[in-house]
C-alpha positions as CSV (number, residue, x, y, z in Angstrom):
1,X,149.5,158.6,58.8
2,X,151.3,160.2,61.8
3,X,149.9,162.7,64.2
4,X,152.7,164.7,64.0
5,X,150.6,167.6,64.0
6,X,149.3,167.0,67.1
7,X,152.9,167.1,69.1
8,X,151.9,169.5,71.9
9,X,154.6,171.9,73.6
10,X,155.4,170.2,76.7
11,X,159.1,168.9,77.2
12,X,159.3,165.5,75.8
13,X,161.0,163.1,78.7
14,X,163.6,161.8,76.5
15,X,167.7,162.8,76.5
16,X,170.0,163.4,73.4
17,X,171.4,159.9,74.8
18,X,168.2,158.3,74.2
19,X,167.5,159.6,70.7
20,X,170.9,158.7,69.3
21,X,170.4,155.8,70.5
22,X,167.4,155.1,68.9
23,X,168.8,156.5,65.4
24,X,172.0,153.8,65.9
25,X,169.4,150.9,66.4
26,X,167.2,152.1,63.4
27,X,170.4,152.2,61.3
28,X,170.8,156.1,60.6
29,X,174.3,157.2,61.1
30,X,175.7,160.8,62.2
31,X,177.6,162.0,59.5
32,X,177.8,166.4,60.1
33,X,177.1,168.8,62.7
34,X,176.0,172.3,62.9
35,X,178.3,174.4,64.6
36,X,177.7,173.4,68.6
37,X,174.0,173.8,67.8
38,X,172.7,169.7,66.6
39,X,174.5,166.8,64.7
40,X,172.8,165.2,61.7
41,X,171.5,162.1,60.7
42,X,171.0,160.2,57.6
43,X,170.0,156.8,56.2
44,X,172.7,155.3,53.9
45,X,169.8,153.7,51.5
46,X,168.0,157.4,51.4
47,X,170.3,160.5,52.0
48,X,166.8,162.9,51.6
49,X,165.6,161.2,55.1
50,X,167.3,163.8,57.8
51,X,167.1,164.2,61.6
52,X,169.1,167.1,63.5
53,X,169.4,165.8,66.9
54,X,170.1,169.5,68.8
55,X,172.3,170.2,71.5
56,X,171.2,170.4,75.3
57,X,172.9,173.8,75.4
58,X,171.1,174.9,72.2
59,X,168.8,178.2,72.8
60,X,166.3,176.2,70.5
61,X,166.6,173.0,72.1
62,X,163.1,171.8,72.8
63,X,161.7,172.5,69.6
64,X,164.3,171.1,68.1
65,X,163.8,168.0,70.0
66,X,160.3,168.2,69.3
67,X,161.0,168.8,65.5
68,X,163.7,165.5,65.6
69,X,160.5,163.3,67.0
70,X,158.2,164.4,64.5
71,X,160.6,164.1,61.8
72,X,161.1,160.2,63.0
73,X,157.8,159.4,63.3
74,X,157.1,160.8,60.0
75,X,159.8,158.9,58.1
76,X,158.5,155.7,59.7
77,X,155.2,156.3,59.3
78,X,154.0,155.2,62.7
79,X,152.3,157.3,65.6
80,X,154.4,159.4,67.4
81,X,153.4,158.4,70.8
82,X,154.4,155.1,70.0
83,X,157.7,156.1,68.6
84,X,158.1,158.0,72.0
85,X,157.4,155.0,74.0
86,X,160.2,153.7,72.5
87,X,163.0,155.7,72.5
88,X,161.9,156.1,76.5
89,X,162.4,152.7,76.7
90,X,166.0,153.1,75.6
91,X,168.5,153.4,78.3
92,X,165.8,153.0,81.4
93,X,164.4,149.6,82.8
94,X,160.9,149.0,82.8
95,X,158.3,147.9,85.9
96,X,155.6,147.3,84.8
97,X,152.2,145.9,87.4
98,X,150.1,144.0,86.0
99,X,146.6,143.6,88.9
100,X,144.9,140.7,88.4
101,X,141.6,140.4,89.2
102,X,137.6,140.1,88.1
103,X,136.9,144.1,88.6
104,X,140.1,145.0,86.1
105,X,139.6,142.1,83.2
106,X,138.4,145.0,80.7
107,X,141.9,147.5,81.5
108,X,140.1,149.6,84.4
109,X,140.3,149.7,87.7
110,X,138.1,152.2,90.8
111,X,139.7,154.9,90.5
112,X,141.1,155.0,94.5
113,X,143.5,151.8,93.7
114,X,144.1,153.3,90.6
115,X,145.9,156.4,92.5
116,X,146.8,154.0,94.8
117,X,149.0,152.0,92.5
118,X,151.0,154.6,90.5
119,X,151.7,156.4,94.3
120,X,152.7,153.0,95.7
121,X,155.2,152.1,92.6
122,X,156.8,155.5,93.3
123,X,157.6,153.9,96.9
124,X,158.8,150.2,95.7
125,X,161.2,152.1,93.8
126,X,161.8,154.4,96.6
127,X,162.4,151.3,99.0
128,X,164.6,150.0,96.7
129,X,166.9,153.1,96.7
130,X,167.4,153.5,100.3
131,X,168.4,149.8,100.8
132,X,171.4,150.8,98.3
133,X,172.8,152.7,101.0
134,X,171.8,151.0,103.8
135,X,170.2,147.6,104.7
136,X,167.6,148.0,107.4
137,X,164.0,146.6,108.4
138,X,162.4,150.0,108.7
139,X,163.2,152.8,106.7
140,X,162.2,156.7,108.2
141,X,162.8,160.0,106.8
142,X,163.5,160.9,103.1
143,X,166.1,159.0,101.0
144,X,169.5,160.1,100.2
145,X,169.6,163.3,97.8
146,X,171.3,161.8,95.2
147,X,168.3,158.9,95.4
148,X,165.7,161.6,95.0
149,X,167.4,163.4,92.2
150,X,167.2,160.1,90.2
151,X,163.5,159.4,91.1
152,X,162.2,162.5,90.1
153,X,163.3,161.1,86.5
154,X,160.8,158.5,86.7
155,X,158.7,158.4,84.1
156,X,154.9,156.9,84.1
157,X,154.3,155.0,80.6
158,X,151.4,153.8,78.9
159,X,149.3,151.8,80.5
160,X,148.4,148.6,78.9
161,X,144.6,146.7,78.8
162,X,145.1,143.1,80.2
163,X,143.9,143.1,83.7
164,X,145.5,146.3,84.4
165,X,149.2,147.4,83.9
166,X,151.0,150.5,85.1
167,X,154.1,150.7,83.2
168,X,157.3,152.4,84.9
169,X,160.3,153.7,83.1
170,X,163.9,154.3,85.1
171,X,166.1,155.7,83.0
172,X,169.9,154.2,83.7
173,X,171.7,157.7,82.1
174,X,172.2,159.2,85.8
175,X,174.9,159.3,88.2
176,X,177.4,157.0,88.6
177,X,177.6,154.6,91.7
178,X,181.1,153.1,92.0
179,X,182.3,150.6,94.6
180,X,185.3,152.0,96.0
181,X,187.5,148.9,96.5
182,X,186.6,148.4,92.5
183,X,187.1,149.9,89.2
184,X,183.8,149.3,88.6
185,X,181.3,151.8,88.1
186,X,177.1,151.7,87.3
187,X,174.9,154.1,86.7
188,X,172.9,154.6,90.1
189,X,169.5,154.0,88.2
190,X,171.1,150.3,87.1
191,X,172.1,149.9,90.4
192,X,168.6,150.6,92.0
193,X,166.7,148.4,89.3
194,X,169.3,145.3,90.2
195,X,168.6,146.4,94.1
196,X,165.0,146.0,93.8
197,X,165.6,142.3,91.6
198,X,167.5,141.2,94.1
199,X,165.1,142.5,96.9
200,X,162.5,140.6,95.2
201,X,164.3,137.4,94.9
202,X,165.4,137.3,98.3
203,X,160.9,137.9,99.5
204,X,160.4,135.4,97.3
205,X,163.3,132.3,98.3
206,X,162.1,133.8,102.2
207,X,158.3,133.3,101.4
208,X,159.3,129.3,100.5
209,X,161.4,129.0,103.6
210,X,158.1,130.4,105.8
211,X,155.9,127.8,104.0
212,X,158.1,125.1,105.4
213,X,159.2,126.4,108.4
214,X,156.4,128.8,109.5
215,X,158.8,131.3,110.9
216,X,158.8,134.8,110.5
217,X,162.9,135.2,110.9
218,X,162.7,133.5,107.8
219,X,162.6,136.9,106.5
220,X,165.4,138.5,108.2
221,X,168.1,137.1,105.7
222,X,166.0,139.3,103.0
223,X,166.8,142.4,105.1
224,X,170.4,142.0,104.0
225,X,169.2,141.5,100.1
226,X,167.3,145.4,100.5
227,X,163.9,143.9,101.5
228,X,161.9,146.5,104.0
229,X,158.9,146.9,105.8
230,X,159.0,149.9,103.3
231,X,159.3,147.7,100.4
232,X,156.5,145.4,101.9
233,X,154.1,148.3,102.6
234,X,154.4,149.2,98.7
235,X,153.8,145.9,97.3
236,X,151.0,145.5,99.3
237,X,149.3,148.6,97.8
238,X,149.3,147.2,94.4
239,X,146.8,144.8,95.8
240,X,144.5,147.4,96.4
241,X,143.1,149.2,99.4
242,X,141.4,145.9,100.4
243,X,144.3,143.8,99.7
244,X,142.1,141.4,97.4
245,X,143.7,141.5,94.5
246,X,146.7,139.1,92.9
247,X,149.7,141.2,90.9
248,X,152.4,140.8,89.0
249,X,156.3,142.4,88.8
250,X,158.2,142.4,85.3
251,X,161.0,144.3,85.5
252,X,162.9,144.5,82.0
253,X,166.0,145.7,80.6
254,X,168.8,146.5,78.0
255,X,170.5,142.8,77.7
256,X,173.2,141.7,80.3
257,X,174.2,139.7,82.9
258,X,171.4,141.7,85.5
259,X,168.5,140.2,83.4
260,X,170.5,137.3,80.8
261,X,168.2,139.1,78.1
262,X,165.3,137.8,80.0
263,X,162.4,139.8,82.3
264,X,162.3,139.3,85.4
265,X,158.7,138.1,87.0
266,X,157.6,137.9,90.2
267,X,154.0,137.0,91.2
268,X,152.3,138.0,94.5
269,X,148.8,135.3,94.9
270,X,146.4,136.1,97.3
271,X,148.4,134.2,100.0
272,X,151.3,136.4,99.2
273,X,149.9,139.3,99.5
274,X,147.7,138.2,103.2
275,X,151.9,137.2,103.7
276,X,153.1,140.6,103.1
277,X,151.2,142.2,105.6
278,X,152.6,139.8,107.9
279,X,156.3,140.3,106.9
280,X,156.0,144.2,107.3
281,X,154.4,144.4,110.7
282,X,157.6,141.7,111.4
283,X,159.6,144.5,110.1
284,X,158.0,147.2,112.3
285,X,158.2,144.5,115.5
286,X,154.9,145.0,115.3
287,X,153.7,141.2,114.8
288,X,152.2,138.1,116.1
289,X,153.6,134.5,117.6
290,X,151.0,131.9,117.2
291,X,150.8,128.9,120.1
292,X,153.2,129.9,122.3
293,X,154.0,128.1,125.6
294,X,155.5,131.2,127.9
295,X,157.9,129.9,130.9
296,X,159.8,132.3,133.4
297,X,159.5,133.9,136.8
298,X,157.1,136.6,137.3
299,X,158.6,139.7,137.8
300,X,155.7,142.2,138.5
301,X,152.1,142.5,139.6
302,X,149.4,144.7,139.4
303,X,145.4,144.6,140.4
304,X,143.2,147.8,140.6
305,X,141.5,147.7,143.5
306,X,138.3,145.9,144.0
307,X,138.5,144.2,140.6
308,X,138.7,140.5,139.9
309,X,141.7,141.0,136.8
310,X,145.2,141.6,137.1
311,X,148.0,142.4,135.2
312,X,152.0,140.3,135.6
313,X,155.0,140.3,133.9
314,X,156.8,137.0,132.9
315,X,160.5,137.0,131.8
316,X,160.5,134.4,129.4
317,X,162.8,134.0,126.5
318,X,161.5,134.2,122.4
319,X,163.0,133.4,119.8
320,X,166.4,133.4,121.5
321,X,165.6,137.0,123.3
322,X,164.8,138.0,126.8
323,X,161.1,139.5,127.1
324,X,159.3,140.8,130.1
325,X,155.7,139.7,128.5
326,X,152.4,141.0,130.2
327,X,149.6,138.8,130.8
328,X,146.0,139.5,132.4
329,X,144.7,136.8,134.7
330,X,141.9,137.2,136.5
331,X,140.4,135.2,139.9
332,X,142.3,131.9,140.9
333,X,145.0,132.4,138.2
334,X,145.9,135.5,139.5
335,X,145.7,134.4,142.7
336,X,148.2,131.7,141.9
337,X,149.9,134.1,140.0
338,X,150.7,136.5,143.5
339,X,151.5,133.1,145.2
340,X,154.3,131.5,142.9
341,X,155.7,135.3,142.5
342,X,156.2,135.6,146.5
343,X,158.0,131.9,146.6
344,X,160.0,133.2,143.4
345,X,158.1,129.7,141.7
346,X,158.3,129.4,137.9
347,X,155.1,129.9,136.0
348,X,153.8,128.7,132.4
349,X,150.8,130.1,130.4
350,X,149.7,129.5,126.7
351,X,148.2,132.7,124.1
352,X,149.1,134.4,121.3
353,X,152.5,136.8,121.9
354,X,152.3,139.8,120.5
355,X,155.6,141.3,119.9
356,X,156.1,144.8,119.5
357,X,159.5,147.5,119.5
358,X,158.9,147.9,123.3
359,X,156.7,145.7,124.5
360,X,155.0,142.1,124.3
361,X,152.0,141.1,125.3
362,X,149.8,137.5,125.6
363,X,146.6,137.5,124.0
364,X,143.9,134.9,125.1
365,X,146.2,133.5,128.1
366,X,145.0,129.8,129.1
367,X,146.0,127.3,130.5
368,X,147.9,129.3,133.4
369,X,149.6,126.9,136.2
370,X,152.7,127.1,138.5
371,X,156.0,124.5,137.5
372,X,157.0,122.8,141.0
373,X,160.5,121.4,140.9
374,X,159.5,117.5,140.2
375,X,158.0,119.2,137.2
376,X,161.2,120.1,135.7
377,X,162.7,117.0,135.6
């Protein structure tokens, strides 16, 4: 039994495109049309089992579309949300989330990462468009127009028990994105989807390289693949406004050389995710250098009267780049500090760097001393 009777009057989300091409796979055949109003559709083994698939210009087109859905589900004798699931799945890739974690093993999840995660799979897809037309750590401002066009065809499927999964569908039936030094030609949706894979490969071959290397410029080659700290920022929402929960990516597709007929699955452990964090504050140049030795001349100095800390600067070099660093020091180190500045004397000091856009600054300085020329060699 169907509940065909229950098909409310909203617009269904699915395109003429879609439907025939769920008829062609289901083995019905187009064999008439009415006027420019619908085509119809038969079954060779049972010419009494009909579908008119309307025009999009028809006056009657939605309940025509409606009607064509409910006569579907009633010849196959299934539910008609499931049959809807389906042909949505037709011509659009699917992400789907999956969160992993002891407070979602029975399909729920508090209701504020709920929200979060629908709203934050809105921006990995998001990410992933802008990065199509330009590759860049930090992404401001709204994406291109024709971007927002397509992702206000997004569509928000079922959601599935088993830990809990958000299911996204992107249709591919959208504007074409063609390269222009090619015949080739994509529809932009495609071309997002294979962005956001190939985003995700790149996080994932930069995440190994960081284990082994512990460098966060690691991550700079994935810039170049689409990575972001946009990107970063929604990925880390999936784990939850805590950030204490493992998740899953499977991205799926009609067959082809994108997927090779396989899903695509990428898995973000709780090390990931702390990792994440990491790589978008990297992004913003808003990020941290572990046990760093600082050498350089001191360049400026500054004390408030009658108080026992200063502030320098120290042009030092990191990571191959000229920074003017500030450090606090406070009695006999800044003392030492004033004295190797006025005899132009290189300094050294040990901390934490932290680097932002316009500025760096040492955090927990020790360790502070002057290098005297015998020093150097």
């Amino acid at each position: 039994m169907t509940d065909t009777s229950r098909l409310d009057r909203r617009t269904p989300q699915i395109s003429v495109e879609q439907l025939q091409a769920y008829l062609v796979s289901k083995h019905w055949h187009e064999d008439g049309k009415i006027r420019s109003v619908a085509t119809v559709w038969h079954r060779a083994e049972n010419e009494d089992a009909e579908v008119l698939v309307p025009w999009p210009s028809a006056k009657d087109y939605l309940p025509k579309i409606r009607q064509a859905l409910a006569s579907i589900a009633t010849y196959e004798g299934r539910v008609l949300s499931d049959v809807i699931k389906d042909i949505q799945r037709l011509l659009s890739n699917v992400i789907s989330v999956r969160v992993v974690h002891d407070d979602t093993s029975d399909g729920t999840i508090p209701i504020n990462d709920g929200v979060l995660l629908i709203a934050k799979a809105k921006e990995l897809l998001t990410a992933a468009a802008q990065s199509v037309y330009a590759k860049k750590r930090q992404f401001a401002g709204a994406a291109p127009v024709a971007a927002r066009e397509y992702l206000e065809t997004l569509m928000l499927g079922q959601t599935e028990i088993g830990s809990y999964v958000v299911n996204v569908i992107a249709p591919t039936a959208s504007p074409m994105v063609s390269d222009p030094r090619t015949v080739d030609a994509m529809p932009l949706g495609q071309v997002i989807t294979l962005n956001l894979v190939t985003s995700l490969e790149a996080i994932e071959k930069a995440s190994v390289a960081y284990d082994e290397v512990g460098d966060l410029k690691a991550f700079d080659v994935a810039v170049l693949a689409g990575a972001s700290s946009n990107m970063c920022d929604a990925l880390l929402g999936f784990s939850g406004e805590k950030h204490h929960r493992m998740f899953e990516i499977t991205i799926s597709g009609m067959s082809g050389p994108m997927f090779e007929t396989v899903p695509r699955k990428f898995t973000f452990d709780n090390n990931k995710v702390e990792l994440l964090e990491k790589v978008s504050n990297y992004y913003k140049d808003d990020y941290v250098l572990s046990q760093r030795t600082l050498t350089g001349h001191i360049t400026k100095l500054s004390r408030p009267k009658d108080e026992t800390t200063g502030t320098i600067i120290i042009e030092s070099i990191l990571g191959d780049i000229d920074r003017k660093v500030r450090v606090e020091l406070s009695g006999d180190d800044y003392h030492m500090a004033v004295l190797a500045h006025d005899n132009s004397k290189l300094v050294k000091v040990e901390g934490d760097v932290h680097i932002k856009s316009k500025s760096a600054t040492l955090l927990n300085p020790i360790n502070f001393g002057v290098i005297e020329i015998d020093d150097l060699f």
